[in-house]
Structures are given as C-alpha cells and as structure tokens.
C-alpha angles and dihedrals in degrees: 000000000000113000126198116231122231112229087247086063091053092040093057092036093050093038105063086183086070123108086217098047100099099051090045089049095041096048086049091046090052103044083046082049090049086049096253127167104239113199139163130187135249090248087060085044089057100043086042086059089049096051085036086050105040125092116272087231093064090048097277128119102244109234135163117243088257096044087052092040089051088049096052084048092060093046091057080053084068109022137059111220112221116247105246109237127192091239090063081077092064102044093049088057087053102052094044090056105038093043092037089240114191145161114004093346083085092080094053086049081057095057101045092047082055092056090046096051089051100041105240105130093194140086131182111210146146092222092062086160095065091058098046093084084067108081085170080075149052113228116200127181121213083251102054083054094054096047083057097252 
C-alpha cells in the first residue's frame, strides 16, 4: 500500500538531533523493507523548506539555501513526491467545508485532498489526531508500524 508522508515524518527522519528521529527512520526503513511506495506532497516539500530554512533560535534548523536544498535532494532519495493534479482544488473545497476546516488545519485538508486526488488512501504521521476527522484515510503512527499494525 503507498502511504504519503506528513512533513513532521520527513522533518524527524532528515534531522538526526531530534528525539523523535529514530521512530520516524526506522518506520520508514521497515515499510522500504515491506516494499512499500513511500511518497510526500509538494505542500510538505514547501513547509519542509520553511522549518529547513528557518533560524535554529525560532524552532528551524538553520540551514543555508544549499544544505536545505541537499537535503531535499536526499529525501527525494527515499521518497517519491506526489504529482500535484487539478482535481486536488476541489477536493480540497469540499473537505474544508464539509469537515469546517479553519485556521492551520487547511493545510492538513490540503494534504489529504492531495492524497485523494492521487488515490492513495494512507498517511504516516506523528499527529495521528489531526488526520482522524478525515474517514476517506487511513491514518498510521511510526509506532503502529513498529509494533507491526
């Protein structure tokens, strides 16, 4: 089954410093390991660069424009970014009103109208409880993968 990848998965798997870095390498190691197709979207690429970019002393990493363009570069190693389709737009409409989506869950409507549009039906994230709103998905933890979910 391909699975999309929340930006907070691709945060802790690119930032070894991170508490949360090993769960979130070694859930990504074992579904490679299964076969699985391992994807994130252009809206996680784009919120990766702003926490990549963004000074260590306002919670970033503090890279340079080529460290965080090299890093990109070796996520694309691993992971497969999802095409972006029109249809991803209306979707999107839809889910924010059906679901009375406001403030920053917009960008988790996004994603999951972008997973929708594309047909893959799971995401691998560590706020599991952001996504559960969403029936049209499957939402899985690291931990539910290394437990063997």
């Amino acid at each position: 089954m391909p699975l999309v990848n929340d930006t907070n998965i691709l945060l802790r798997f690119a930032n070894p410093n991170d508490p949360q870095h090993p769960q979130a390498r070694d859930a990504v190691h074992v579904l490679l390991q299964r076969g699985e197709t391992l994807y994130y979207t252009h809206q996680s690429r784009r919120e990766f660069w702003n926490v990549a970019t963004r000074p260590a002393n306002v919670n970033g990493f503090g890279l340079s424009i080529e460290e965080a363009a090299e890093t990109l570069r070796l996520i694309d190693l691993v992971f497969a970014r999802l095409p972006d389709r029109p249809e991803s737009g209306k979707i999107w409409d839809r889910l924010v009103v059906q679901y009375q989506i406001i403030g920053r869950a917009v960008h988790d409507a996004q994603t999951v109208a972008s997973m929708l549009a594309a047909g893959v039906t799971h995401l691998l994230t560590l706020n599991a409880g952001d996504f559960r709103r969403y029936p049209e998905i499957t939402v899985v933890t690291p931990g539910e993968i290394l437990a063997g979910e």
